[in-house]
TORPA-4810 file (N, C-alpha, C, O; in nm, 3 decimals):
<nodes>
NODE_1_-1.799_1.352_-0.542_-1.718_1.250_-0.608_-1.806_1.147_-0.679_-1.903_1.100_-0.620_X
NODE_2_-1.777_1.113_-0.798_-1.844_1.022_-0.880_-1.821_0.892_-0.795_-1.722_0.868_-0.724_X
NODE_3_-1.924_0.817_-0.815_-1.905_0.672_-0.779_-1.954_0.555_-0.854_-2.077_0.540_-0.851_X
NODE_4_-1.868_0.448_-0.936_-1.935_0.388_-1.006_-2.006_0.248_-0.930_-1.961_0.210_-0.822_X
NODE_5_-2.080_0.202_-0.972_-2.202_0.121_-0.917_-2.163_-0.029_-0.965_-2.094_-0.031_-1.067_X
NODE_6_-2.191_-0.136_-0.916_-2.157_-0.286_-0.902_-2.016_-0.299_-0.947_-1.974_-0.350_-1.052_X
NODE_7_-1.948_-0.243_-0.849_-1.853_-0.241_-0.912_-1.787_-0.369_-0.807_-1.870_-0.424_-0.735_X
NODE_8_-1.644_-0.417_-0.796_-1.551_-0.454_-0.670_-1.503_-0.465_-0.645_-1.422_-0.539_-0.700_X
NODE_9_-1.466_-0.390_-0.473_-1.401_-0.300_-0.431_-1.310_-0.380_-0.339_-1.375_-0.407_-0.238_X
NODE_10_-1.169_-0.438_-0.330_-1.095_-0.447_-0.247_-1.003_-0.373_-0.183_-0.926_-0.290_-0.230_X
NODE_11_-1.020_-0.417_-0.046_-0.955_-0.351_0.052_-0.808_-0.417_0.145_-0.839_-0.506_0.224_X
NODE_12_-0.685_-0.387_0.142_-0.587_-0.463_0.220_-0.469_-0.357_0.306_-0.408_-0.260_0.262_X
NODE_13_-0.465_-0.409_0.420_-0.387_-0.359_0.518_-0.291_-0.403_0.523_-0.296_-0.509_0.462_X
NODE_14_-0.178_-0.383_0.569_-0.038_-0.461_0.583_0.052_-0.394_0.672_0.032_-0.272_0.674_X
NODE_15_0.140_-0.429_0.742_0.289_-0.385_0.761_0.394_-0.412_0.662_0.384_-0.510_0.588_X
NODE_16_0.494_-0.331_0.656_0.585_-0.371_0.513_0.622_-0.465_0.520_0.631_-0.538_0.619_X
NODE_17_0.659_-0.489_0.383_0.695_-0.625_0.327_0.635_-0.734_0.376_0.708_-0.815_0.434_X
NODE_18_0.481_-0.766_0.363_0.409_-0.875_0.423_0.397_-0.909_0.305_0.373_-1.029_0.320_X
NODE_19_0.394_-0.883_0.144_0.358_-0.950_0.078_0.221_-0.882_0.011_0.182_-0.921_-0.099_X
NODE_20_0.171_-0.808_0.064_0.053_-0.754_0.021_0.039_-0.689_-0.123_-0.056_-0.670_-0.198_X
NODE_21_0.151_-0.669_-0.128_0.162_-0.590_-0.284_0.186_-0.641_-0.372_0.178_-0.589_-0.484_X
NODE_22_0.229_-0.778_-0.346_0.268_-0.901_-0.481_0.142_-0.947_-0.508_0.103_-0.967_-0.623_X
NODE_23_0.044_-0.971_-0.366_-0.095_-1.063_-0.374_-0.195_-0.967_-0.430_-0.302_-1.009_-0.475_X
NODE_24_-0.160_-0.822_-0.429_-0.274_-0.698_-0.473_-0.242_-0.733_-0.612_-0.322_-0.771_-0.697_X
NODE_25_-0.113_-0.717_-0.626_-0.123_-0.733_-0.777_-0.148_-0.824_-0.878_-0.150_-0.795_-0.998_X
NODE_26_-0.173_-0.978_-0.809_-0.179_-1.076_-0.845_-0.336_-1.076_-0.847_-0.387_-1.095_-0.957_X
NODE_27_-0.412_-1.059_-0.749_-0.564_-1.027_-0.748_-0.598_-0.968_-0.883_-0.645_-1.023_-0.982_X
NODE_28_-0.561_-0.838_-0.863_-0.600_-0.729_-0.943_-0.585_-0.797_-1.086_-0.689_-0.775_-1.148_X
NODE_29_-0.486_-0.879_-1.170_-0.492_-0.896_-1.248_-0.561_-1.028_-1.290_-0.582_-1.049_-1.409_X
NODE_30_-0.596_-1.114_-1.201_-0.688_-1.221_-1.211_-0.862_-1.143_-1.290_-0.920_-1.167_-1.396_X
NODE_31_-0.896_-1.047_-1.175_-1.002_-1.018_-1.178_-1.016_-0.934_-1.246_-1.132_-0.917_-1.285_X
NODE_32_-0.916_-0.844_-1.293_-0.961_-0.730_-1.377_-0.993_-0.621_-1.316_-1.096_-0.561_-1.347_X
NODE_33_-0.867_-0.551_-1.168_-0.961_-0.443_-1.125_-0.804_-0.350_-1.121_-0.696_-0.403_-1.146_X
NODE_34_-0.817_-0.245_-1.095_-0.754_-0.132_-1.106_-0.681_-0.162_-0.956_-0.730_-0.211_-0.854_X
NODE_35_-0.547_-0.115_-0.984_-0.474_-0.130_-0.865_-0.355_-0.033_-0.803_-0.242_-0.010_-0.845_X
NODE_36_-0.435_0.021_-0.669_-0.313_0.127_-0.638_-0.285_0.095_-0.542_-0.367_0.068_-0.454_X
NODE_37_-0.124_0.088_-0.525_-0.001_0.086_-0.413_-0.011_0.235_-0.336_0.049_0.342_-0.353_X
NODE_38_-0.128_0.185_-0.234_-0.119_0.386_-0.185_-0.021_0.407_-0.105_-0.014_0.526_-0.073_X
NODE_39_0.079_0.324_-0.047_0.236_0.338_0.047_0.280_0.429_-0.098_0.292_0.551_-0.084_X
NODE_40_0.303_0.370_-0.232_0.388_0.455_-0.325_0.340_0.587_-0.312_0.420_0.680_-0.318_X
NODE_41_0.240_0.603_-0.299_0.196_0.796_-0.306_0.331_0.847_-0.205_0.419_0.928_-0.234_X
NODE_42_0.312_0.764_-0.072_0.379_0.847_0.034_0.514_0.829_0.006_0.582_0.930_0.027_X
NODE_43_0.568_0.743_-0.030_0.681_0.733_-0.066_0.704_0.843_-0.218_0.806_0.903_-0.181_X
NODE_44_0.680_0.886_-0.322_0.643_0.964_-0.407_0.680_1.103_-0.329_0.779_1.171_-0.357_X
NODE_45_0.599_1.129_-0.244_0.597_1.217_-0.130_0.735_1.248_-0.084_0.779_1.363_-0.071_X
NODE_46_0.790_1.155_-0.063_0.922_1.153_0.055_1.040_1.150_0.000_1.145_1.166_0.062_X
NODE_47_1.027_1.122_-0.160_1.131_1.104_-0.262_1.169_1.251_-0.325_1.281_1.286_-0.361_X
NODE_48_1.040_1.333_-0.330_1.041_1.457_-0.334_1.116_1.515_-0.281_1.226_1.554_-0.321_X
NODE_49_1.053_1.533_-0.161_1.119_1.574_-0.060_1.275_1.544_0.002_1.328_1.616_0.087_X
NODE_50_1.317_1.467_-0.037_1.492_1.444_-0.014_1.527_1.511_-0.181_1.637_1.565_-0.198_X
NODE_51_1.445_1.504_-0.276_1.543_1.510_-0.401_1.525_1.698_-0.368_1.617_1.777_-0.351_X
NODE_52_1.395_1.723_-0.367_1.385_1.884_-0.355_1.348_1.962_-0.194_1.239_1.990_-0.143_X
NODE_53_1.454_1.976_-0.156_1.409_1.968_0.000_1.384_2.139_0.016_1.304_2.174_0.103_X
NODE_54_1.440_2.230_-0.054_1.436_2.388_-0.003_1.287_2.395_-0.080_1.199_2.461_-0.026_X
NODE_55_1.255_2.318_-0.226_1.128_2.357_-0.248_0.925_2.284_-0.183_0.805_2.298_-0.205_X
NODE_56_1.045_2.194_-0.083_0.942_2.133_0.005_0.814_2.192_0.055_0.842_2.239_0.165_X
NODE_57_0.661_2.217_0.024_0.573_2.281_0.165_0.464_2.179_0.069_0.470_2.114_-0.035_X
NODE_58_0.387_2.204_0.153_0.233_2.181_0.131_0.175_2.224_-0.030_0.113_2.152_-0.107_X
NODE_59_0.211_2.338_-0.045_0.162_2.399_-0.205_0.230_2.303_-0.304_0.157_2.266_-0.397_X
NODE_60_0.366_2.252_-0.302_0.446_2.208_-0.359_0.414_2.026_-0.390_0.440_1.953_-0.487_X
NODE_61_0.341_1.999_-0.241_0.281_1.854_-0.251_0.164_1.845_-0.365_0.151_1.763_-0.456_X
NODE_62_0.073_1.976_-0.325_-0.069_1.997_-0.373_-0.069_1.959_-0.521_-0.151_1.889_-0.581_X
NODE_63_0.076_2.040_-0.583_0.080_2.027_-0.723_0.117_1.932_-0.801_0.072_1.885_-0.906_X
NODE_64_0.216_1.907_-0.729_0.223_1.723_-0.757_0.182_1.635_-0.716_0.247_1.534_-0.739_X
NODE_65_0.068_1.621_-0.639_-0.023_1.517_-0.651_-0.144_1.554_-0.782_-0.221_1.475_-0.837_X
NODE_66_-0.129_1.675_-0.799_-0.303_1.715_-0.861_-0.216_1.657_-1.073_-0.291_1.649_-1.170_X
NODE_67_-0.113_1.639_-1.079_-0.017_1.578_-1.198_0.004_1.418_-1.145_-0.019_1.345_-1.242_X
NODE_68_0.021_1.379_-1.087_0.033_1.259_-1.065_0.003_1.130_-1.093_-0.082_1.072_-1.025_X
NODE_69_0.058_1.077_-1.178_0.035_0.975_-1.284_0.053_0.848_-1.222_0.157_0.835_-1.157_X
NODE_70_-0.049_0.726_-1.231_0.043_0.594_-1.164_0.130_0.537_-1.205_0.176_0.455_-1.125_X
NODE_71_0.203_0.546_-1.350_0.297_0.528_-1.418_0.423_0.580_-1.341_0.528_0.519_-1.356_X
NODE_72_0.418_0.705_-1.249_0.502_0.738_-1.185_0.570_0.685_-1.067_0.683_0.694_-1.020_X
NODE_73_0.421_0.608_-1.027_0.505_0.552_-0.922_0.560_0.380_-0.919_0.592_0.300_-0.831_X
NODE_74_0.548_0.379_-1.071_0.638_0.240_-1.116_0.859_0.330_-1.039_0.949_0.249_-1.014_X
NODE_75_0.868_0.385_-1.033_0.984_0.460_-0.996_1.054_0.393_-0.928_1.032_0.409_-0.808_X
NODE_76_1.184_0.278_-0.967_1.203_0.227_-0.845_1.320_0.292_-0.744_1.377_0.243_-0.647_X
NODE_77_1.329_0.388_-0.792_1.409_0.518_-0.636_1.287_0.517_-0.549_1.294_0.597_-0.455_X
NODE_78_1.205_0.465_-0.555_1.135_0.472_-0.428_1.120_0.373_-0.360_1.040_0.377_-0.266_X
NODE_79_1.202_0.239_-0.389_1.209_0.137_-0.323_1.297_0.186_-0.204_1.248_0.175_-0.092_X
NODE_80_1.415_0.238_-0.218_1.483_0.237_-0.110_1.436_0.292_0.020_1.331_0.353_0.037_X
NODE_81_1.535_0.261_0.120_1.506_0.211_0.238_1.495_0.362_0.321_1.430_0.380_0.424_X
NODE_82_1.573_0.462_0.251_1.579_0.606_0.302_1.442_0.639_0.290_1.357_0.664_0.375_X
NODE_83_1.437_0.632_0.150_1.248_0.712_0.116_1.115_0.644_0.210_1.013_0.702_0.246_X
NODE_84_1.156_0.504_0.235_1.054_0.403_0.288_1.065_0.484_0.463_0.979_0.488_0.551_X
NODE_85_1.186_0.531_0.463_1.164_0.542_0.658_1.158_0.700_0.648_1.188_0.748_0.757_X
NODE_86_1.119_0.831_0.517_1.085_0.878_0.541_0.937_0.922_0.477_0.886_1.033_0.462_X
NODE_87_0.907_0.839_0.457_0.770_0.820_0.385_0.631_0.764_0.514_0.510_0.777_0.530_X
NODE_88_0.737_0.705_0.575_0.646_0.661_0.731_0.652_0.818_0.837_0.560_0.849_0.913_X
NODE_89_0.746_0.877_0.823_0.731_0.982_0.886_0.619_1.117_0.816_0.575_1.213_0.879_X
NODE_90_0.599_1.088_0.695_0.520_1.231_0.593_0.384_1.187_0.617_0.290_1.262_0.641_X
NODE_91_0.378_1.056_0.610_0.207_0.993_0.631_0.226_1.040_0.820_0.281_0.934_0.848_X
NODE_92_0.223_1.080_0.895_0.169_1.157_0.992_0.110_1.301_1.033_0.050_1.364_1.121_X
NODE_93_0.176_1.309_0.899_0.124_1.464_0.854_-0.004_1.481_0.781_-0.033_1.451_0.665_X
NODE_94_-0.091_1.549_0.899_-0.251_1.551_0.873_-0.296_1.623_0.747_-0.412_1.602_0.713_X
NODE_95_-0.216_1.709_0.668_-0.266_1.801_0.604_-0.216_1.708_0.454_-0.285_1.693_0.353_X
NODE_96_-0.076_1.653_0.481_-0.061_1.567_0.357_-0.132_1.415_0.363_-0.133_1.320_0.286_X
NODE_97_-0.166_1.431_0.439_-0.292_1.289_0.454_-0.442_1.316_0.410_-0.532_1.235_0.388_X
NODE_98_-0.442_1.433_0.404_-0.632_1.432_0.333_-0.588_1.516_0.205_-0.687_1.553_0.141_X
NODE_99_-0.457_1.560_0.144_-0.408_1.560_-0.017_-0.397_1.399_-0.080_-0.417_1.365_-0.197_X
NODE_100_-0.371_1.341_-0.003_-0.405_1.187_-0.070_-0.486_1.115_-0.062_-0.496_1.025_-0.145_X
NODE_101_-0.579_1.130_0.046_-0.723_1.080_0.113_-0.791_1.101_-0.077_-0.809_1.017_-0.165_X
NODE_102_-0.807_1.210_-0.076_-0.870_1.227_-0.240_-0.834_1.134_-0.322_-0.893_1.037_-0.368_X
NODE_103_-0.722_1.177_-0.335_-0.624_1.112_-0.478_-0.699_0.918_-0.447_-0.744_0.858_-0.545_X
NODE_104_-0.699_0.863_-0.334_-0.693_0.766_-0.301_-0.866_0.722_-0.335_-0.881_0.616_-0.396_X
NODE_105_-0.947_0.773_-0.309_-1.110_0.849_-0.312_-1.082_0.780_-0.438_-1.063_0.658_-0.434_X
NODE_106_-1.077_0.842_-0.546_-1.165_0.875_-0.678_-1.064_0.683_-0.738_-1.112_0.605_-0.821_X
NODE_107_-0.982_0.671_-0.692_-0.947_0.529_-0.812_-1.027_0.428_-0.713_-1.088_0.337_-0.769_X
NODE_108_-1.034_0.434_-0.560_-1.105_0.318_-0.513_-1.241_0.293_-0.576_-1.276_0.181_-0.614_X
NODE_109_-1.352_0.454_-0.592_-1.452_0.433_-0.630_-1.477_0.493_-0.751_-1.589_0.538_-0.771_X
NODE_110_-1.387_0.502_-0.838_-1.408_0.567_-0.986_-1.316_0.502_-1.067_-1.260_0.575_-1.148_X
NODE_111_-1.281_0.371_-1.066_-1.127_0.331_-1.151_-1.172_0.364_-1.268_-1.291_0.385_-1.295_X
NODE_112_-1.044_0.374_-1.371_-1.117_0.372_-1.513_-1.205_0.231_-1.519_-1.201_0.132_-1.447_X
NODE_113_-1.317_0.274_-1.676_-1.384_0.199_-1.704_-1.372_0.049_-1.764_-1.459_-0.038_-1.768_X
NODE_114_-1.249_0.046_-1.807_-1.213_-0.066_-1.861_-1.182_-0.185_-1.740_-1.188_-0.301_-1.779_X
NODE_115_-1.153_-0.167_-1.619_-1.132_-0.180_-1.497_-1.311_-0.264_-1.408_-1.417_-0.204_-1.394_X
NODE_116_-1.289_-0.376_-1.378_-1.441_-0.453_-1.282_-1.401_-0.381_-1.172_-1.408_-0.473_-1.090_X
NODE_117_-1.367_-0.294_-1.114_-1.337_-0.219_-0.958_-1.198_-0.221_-0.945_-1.113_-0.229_-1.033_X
NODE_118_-1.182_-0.209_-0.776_-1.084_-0.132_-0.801_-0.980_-0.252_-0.626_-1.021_-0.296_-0.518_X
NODE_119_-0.900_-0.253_-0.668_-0.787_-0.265_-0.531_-0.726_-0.232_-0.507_-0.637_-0.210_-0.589_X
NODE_120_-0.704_-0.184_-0.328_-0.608_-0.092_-0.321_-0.525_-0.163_-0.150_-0.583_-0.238_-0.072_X
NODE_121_-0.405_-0.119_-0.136_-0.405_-0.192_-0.057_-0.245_-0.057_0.001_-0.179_0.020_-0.070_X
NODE_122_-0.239_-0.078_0.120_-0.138_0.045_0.244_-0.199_0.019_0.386_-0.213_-0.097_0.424_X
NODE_123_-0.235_0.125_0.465_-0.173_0.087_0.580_-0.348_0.106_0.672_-0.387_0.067_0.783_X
NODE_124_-0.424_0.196_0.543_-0.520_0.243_0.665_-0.714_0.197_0.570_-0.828_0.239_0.594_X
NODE_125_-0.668_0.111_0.480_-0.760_0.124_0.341_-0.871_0.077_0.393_-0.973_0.126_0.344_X
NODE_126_-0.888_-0.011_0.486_-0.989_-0.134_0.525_-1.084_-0.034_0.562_-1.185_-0.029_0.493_X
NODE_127_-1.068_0.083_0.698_-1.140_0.140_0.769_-1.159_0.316_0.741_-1.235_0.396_0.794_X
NODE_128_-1.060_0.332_0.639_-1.071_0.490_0.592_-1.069_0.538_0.463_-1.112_0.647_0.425_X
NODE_129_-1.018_0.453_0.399_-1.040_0.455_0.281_-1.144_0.411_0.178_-1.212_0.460_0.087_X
NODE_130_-1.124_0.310_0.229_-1.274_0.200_0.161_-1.359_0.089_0.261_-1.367_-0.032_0.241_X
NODE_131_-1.413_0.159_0.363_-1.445_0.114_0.430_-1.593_0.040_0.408_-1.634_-0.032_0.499_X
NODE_132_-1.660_0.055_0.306_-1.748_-0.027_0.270_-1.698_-0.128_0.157_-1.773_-0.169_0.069_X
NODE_133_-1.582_-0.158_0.166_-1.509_-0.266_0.069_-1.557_-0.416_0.094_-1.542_-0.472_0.202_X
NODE_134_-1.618_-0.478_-0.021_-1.680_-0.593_-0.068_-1.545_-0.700_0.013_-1.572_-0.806_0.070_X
NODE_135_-1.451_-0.663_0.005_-1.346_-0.741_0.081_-1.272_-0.700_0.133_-1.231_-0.598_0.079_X
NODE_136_-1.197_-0.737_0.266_-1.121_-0.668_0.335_-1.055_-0.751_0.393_-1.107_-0.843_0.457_X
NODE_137_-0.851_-0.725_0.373_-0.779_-0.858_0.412_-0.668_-0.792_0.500_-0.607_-0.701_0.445_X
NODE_138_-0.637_-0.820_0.606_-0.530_-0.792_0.663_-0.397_-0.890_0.641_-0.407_-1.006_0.681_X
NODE_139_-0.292_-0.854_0.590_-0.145_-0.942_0.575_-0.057_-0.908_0.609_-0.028_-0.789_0.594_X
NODE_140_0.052_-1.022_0.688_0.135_-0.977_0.803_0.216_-1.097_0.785_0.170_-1.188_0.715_X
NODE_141_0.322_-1.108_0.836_0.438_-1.209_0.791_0.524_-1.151_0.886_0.542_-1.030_0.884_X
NODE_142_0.602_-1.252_1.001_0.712_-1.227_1.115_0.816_-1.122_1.043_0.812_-1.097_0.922_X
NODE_143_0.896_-1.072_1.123_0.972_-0.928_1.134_1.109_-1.014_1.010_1.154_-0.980_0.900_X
NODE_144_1.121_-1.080_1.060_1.245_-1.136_0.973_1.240_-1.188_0.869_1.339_-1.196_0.797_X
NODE_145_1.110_-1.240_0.834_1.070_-1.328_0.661_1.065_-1.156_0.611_1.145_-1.124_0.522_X
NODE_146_0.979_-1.054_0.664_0.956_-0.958_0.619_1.103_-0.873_0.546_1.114_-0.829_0.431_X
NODE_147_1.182_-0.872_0.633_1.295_-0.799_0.661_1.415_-0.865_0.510_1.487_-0.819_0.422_X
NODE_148_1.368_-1.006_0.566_1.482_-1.113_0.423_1.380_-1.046_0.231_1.444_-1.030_0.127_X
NODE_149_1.256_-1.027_0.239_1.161_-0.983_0.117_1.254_-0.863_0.062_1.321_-0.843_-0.039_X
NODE_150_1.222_-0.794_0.184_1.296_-0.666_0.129_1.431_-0.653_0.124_1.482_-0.558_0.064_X
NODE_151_1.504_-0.750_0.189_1.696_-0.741_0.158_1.707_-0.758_0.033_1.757_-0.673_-0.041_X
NODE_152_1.650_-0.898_-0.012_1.608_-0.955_-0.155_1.577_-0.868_-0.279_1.623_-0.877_-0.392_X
NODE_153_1.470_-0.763_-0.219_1.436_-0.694_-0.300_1.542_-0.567_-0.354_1.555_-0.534_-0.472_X
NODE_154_1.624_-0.497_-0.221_1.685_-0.425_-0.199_1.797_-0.442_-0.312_1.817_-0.370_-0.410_X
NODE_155_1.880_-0.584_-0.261_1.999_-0.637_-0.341_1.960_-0.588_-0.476_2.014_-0.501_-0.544_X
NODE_156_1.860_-0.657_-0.500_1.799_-0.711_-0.677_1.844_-0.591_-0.753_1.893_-0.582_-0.866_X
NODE_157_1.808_-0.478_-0.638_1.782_-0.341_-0.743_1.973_-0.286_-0.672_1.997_-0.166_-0.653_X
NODE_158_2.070_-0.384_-0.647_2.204_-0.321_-0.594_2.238_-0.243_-0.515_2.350_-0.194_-0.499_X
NODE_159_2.122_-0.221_-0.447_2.141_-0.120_-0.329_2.220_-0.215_-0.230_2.214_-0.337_-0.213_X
NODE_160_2.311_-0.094_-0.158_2.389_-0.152_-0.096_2.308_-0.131_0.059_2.301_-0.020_0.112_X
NODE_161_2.271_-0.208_0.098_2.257_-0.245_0.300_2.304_-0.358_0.325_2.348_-0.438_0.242_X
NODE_162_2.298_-0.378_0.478_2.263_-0.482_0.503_2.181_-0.542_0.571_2.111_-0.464_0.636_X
NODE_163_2.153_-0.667_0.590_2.054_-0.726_0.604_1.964_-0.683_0.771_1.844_-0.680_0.798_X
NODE_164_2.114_-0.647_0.876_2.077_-0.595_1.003_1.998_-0.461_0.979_1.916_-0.417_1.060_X
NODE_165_2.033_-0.396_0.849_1.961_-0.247_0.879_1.855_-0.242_0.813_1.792_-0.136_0.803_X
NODE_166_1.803_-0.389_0.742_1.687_-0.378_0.698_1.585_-0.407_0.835_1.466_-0.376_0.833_X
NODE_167_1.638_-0.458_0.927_1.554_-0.507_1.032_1.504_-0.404_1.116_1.393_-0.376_1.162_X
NODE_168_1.660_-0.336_1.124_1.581_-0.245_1.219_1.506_-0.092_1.107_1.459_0.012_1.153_X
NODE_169_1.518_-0.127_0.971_1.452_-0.006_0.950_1.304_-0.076_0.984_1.231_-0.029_1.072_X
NODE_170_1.272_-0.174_0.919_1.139_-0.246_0.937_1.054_-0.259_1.058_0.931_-0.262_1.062_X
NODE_171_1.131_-0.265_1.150_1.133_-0.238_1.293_1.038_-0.104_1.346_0.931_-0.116_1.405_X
NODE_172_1.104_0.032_1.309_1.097_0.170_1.308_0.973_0.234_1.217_0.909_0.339_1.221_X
NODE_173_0.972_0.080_1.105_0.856_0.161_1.007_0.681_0.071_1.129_0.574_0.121_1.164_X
NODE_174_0.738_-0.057_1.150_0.639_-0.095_1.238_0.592_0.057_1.338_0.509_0.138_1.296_X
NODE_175_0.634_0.065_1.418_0.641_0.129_1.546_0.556_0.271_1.502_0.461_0.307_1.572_X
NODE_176_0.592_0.342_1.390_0.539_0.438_1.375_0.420_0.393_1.295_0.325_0.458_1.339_X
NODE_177_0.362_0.280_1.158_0.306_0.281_1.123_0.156_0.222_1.256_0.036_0.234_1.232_X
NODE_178_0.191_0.190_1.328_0.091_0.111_1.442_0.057_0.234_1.524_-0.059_0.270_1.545_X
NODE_179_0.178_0.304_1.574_0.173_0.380_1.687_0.094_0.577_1.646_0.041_0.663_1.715_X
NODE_180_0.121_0.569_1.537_0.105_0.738_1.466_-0.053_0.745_1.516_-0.129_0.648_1.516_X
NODE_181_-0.087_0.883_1.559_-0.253_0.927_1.603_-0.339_0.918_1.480_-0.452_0.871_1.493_X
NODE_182_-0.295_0.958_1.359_-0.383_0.953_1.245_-0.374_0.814_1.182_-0.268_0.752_1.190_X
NODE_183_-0.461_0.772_1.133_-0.492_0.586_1.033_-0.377_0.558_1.062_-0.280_0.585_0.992_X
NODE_184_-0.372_0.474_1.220_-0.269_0.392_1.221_-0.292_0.289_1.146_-0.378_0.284_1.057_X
NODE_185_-0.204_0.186_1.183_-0.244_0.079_1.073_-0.277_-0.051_1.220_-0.234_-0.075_1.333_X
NODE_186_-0.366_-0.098_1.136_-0.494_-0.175_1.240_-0.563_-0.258_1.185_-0.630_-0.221_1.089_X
NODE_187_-0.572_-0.436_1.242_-0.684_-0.496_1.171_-0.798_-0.465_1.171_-0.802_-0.402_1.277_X
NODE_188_-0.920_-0.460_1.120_-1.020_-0.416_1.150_-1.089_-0.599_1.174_-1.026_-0.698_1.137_X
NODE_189_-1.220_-0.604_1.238_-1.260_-0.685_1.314_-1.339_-0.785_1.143_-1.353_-0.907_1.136_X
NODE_190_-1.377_-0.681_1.032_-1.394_-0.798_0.968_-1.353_-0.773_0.864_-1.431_-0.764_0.769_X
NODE_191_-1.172_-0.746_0.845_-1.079_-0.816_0.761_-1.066_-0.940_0.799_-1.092_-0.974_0.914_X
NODE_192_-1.013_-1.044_0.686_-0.978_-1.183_0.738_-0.860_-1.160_0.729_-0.832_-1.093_0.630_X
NODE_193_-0.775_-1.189_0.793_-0.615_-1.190_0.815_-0.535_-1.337_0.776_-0.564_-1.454_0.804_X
NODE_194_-0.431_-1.284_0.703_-0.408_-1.385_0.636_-0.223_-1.384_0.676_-0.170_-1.274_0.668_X
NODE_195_-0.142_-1.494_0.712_-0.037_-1.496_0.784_0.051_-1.510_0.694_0.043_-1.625_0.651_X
NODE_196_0.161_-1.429_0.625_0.244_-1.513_0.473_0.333_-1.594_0.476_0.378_-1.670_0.391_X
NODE_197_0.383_-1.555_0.682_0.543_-1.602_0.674_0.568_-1.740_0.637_0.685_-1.759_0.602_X
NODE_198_0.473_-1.868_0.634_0.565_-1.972_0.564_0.463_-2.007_0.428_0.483_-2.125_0.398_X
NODE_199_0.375_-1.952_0.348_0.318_-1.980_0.268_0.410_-1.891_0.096_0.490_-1.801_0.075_X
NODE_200_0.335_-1.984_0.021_0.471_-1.965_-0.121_0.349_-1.838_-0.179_0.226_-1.839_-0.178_X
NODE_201_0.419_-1.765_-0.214_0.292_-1.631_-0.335_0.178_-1.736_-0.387_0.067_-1.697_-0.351_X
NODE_202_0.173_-1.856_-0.461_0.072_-1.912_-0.497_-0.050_-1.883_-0.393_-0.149_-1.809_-0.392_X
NODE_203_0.025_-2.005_-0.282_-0.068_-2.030_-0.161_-0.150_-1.940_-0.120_-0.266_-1.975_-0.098_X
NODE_204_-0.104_-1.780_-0.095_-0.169_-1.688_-0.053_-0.255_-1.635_-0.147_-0.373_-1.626_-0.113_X
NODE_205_-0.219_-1.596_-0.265_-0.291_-1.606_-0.415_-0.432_-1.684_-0.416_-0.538_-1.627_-0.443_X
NODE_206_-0.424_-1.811_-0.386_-0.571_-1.914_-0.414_-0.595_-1.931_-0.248_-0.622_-2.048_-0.218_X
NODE_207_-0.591_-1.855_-0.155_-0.636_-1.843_-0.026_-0.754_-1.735_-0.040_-0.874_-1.757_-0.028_X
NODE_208_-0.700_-1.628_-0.064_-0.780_-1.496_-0.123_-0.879_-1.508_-0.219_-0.976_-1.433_-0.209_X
NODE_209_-0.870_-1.613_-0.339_-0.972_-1.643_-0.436_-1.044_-1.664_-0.385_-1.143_-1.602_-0.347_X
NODE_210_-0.988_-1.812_-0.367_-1.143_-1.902_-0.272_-1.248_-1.806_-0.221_-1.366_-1.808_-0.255_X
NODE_211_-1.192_-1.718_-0.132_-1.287_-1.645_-0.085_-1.358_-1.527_-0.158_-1.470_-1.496_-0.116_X
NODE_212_-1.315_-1.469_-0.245_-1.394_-1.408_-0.330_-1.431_-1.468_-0.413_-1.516_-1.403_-0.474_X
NODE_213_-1.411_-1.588_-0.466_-1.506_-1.675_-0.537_-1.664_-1.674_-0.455_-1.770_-1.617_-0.480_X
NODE_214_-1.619_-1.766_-0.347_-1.705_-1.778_-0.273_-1.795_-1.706_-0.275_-1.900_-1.769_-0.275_X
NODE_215_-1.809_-1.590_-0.278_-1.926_-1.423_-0.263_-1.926_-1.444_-0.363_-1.994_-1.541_-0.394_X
NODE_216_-1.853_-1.372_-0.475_-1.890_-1.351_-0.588_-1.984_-1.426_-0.698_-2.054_-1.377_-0.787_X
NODE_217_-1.962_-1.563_-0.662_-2.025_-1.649_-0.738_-2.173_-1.735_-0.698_-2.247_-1.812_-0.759_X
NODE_218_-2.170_-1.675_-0.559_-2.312_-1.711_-0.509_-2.457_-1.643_-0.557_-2.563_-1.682_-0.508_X
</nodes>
């Protein structure tokens, strides 16, 4: 695998809806680095798989990941809450976990060139993915700020739930994303962990600078 050189490389962990994906993307475009939502792969994955379920296997993943565009996973049928609780179940699957281990490989340490590095941020990035990442942030926000993000989000796009079954899907995606034998999801000892539930997107935004200022500019 190619690897490009001074490049930088962020790394972020999360449980859903902590916020991590508003602040990746908010990073990423401050600094100028390439940015992949690697939960969307699995969800991508799981969307498949309910839309084409008899042509479901492994060969069938292989080929659509090896086509797989990030434009694709702007998709917002993959917001919902079905694909999200079976997208936590496909990421336990060892064989579709090192078909994306790659895919995940080459943008952390090969983004395009127009791109200062790269950020990526899901469930296992800190310690398996990019584990020599110049930064590494763990973000987490109580079960219920989490749970209200995504009702919010849910509504926006008219999906019909409610707010109780966002809890307990959030609940269920915890349990398996912590508990699964392969890259559970885990702080690692030197991510800095950063708490969202009462801070505004800014706050968390110029929390994260500071500190890559800090390195970067020394």
């Amino acid at each position: 695998m190619i690897k490009r050189k001074d490049i930088i490389k962020i790394a972020i962990d999360s449980p859903a809806a902590a916020g991590a994906g508003t602040l990746a993307k908010a990073i990423s475009k401050h600094y100028n680095l390439f940015y992949l939502d690697t939960g969307k792969i699995y969800r991508m994955i799981a969307y498949l798989k309910i839309k084409f379920p008899k042509k479901f296997n492994q060969n069938f993943i292989k080929s659509k990941i090896k086509t797989l565009k990030i434009k694709d996973l702007a998709n917002k049928a993959l917001l919902s809450d079905e694909v999200g609780t079976e997208a936590s179940i496909i990421s336990k699957v060892k064989n579709t976990r090192k078909l994306v281990h790659s895919f995940q490989l080459n943008y952390a340490y090969n983004p395009p060139k127009s791109y200062k590095g790269s950020c990526l941020d899901g469930r296992d990035i800190t310690y398996n993915i990019v584990p020599d990442a110049d930064f590494k942030f763990f973000i987490t926000a109580n079960v219920k700020t989490r749970a209200l993000r995504r009702y919010n989000e849910l509504k926006s796009l008219k999906k019909k739930i409610s707010f109780q079954e966002v809890i307990k899907s959030i609940k269920i995606r915890d349990k398996s994303d912590y508990n699964r034998k392969i890259s559970p999801l885990k702080k690692t000892k030197d991510s800095v962990l950063l708490n969202t539930s009462k801070l505004t997107k800014r706050a968390c935004f110029l929390k994260i600078k500071k500190i890559i200022d800090r390195k970067i500019n020394n």
